[in-house]
N, C-alpha and C positions, 0 to 999 in steps of 0.2 A: 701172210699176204693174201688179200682176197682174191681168190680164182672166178667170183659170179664179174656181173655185169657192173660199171659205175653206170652212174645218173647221167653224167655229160658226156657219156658213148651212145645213150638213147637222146639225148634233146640234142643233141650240137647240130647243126644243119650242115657243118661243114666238118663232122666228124669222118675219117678215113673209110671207116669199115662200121656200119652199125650193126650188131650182129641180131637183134633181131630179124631182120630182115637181110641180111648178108650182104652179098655188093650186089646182088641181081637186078635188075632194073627190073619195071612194072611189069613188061610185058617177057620176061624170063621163065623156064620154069622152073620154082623153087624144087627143094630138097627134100627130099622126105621126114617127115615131122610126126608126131607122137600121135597115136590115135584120139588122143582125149586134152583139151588143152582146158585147163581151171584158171580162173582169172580172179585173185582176190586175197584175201588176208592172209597174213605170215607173221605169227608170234611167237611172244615165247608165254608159254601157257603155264599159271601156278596156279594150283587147286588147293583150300586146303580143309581139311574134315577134320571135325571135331569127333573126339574118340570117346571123351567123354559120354555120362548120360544124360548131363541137361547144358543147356547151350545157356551160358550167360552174359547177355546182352549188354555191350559197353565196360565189359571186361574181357582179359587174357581169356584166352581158352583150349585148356590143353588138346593137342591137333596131332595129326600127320599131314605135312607139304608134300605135293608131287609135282616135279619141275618136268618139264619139255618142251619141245617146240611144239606150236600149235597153231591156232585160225581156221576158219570153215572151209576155206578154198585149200590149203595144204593139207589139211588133213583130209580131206574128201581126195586130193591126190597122191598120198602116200598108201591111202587105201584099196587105192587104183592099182597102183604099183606093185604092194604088196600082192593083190590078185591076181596079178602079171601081164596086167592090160597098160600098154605103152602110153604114158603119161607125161604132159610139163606141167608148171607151173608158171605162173607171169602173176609175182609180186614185187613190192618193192619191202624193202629192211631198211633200215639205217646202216649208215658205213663207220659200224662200229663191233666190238665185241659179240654184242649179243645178235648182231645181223648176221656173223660168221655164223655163232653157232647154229642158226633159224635154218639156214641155208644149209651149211654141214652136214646137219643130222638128216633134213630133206633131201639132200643128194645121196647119202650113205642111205636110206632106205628104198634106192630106187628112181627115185620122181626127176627126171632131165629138170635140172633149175636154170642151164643157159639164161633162160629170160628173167630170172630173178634178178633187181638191179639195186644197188646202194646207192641210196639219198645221203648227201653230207648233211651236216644240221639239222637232225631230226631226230626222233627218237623210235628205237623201233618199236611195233605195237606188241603190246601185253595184254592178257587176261587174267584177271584173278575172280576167281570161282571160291566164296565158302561155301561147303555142304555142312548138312547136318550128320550126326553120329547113323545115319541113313543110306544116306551115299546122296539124296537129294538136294537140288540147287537150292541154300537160304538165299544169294545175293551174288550176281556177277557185277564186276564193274571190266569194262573193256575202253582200251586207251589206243582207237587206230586211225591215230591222227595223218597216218605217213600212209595210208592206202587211197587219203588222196592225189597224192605223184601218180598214181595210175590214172593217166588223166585220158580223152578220147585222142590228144596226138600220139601218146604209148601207142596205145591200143592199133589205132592204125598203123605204126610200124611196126608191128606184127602180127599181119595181117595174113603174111605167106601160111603163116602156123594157125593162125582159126579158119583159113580155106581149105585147109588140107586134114581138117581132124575130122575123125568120124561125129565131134560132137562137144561143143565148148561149155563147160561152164560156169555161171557165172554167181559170183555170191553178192548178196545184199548189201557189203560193207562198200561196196563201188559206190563211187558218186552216182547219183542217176544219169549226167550228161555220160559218164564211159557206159555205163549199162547202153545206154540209146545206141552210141556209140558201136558198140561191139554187136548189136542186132542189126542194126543196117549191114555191117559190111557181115555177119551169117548171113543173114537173110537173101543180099546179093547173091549168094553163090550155094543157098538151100542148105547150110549148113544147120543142124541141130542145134539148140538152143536149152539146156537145160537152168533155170534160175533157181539156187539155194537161197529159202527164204533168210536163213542166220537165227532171227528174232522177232519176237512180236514188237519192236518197237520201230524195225526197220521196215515192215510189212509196207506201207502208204509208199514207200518210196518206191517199191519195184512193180507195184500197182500196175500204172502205165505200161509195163513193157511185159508185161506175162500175155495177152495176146499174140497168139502165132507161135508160142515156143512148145519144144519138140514134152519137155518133162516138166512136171512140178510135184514140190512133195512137201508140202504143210502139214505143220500138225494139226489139231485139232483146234488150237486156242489161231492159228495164222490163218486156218480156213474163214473160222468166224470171222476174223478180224474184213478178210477179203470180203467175205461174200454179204456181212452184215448180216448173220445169222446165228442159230444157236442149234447146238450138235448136239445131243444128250442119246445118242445109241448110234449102232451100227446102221439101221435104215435111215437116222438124220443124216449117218457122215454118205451113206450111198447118193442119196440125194443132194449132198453139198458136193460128191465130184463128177457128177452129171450137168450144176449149176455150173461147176468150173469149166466141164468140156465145152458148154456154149460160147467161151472165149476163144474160141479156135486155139486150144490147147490139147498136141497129143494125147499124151499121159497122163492123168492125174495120180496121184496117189496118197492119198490124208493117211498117216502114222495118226493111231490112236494110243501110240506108249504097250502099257502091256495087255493092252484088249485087240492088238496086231495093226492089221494096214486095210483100208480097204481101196480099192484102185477103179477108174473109171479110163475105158476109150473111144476109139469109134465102132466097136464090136459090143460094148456094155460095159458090166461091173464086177466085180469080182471082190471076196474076201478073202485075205490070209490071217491065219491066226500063229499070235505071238507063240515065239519059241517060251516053254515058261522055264526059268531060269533062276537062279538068286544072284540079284544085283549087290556088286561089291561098290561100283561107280557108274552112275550114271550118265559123267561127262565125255562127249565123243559118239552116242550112241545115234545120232541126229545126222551128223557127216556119213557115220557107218552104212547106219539104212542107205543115202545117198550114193552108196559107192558101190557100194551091193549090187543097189538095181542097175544101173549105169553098167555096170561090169556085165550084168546078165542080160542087157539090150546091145553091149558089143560082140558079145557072142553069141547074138541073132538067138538067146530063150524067148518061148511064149512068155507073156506078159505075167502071169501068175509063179512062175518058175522063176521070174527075177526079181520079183517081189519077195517072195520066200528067200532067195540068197541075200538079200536086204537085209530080212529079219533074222537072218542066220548069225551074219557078221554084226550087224546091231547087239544081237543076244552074246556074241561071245563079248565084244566089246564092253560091254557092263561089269563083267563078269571079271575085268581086269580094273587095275588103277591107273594101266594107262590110256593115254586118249585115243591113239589107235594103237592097237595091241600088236608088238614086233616081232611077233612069234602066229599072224594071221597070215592063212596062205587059202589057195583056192580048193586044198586038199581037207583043210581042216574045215573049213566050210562047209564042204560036204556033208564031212564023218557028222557033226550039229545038226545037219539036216535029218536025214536020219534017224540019230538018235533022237 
């Protein structure tokens, strides 16, 4: 029996108790709520790598699959979790097998899922990732059709939990009307506003709403895409997030993969250089970076200190075949820095 949230306990207007937002009325004051609230995809994530030495195209191809749950907003908040920075989650599953498991595995690693809710009739969202005999992406296809349900009346009722976090945020796979949605009512109340870009092909949709927000962390191909430029070194990516600070945007900070991160704010720029590592899997390393810094701006680090814990958990994360790695803790984090 599923212990998360149904669908018609968040829409029914004449529901008893909606526990997003409890029975409190507007003007009550809520409960205390997680420090960091993520807003957005919840899968179940299949990778699969080909082991072989040539990849052949439009045939079988002897592999290794690796199942788990996954999406950019869950795993950017189990990463949280893991570092021991108080986390929810607000996605939707389907109400079915595979949404338990999404949800299960997320709660057992930490992340409060209270606000995760089953959609009936839906299917939950999947990712399937080939990689090459590399560990590098040939081809994702991603199916999240049901992170439409998170729609901007969700999101306003629960509203108690993006008032109350040190800092919300939000992944690309949102419609753009709940992205809008969910910066109006931060914005009301000066809440932090972090937006994960996901992908280059989501890029134009969160356009619009990246002015005024507290973080951003593009790669190198999502800068360009933004900023309509071209990055080919460390002083193009400094100047591309200088370009982006005139958006009245906190933080910036463009991942350049394994040439490290470079970061722009109201104080200047800054480089970190990649942990250098040998990559086993590449997928998950994108959330990692994401959670990293996040984790190192809640525990009030200078800006270059949490950018390095970024690249810390990013590098271990590769270095595993899963997508966040379940044996990451803020201790080990460290000992990689360091080392």
């Amino acid at each position: 029996m599923r212990r998360g949230t149904r669908w018609a306990d968040w829409i029914d207007e004449g529901a008893a108790a909606i526990p997003i937002t409890g029975t409190a009325p507007d003007d009550a004051t809520p409960a205390t709520v997680p420090s960091v609230m993520v807003i957005g995809a919840a899968v179940l994530d299949v990778r699969g790598r080909v082991t072989a030495d040539r990849v052949y195209e439009g045939s079988s191809n002897a592999g290794q699959l690796n199942v788990s749950a996954g999406g950019v907003a869950r795993n950017i908040a189990e990463n949280l979790a893991r570092l021991d920075v108080d986390t929810a989650l607000l996605a939707a599953v389907a109400d079915d097998l595979l949404g338990d498991i999404v949800t299960e595995r997320t709660r057992a690693a930490g992340v409060n899922t209270r606000y995760v809710f089953a959609v009936p009739d839906a299917r939950t969202g999947a990712y399937l990732g080939i990689q090459t005999p590399e560990g590098d992406l040939l081809m994702g296809i991603d199916d999240m059709a049901v992170v439409r349900h998170i729609t901007p009346r969700v999101v306003r009722r629960a509203r108690y939990a993006l008032w109350d976090a040190g800092m919300v945020v939000l992944d690309a796979n949102l419609p753009g009307r709940t992205i809008r949605a969910a910066r109006r009512l931060c914005d009301a109340r000066r809440v932090p506003v972090c937006i994960e870009p996901v992908s280059l092909p989501l890029i134009r949709r969160i356009v619009p709403y990246l002015p005024g927000t507290a973080l951003f962390t593009p790669n190198i191909a999502e800068a360009e895409e933004v900023l309509g430029c071209h990055i080919e070194s460390v002083e193009d990516a400094h100047a591309a997030a200088l370009a982006l600070r005139e958006w009245n945007i906190g933080i910036v900070v463009i991942t350049l993969g394994g040439g490290g991160a470079v970061y722009a704010t109201g104080e200047g720029t800054g480089y970190v250089p990649a942990i250098q590592t040998e990559m086993i899997d590449a997928g998950g390393a994108g959330s990692a970076m994401t959670a990293g810094i996040i984790c190192g701006l809640m525990n009030r680090f200078p800006i270059d200190e949490a950018v390095g814990i970024g690249a810390s958990v990013a590098s271990l994360t590769v270095q595993s075949l899963e997508t966040v790695r379940s044996d990451i803790s803020l201790e080990r984090v460290y000992d990689h820095l360091v080392v």
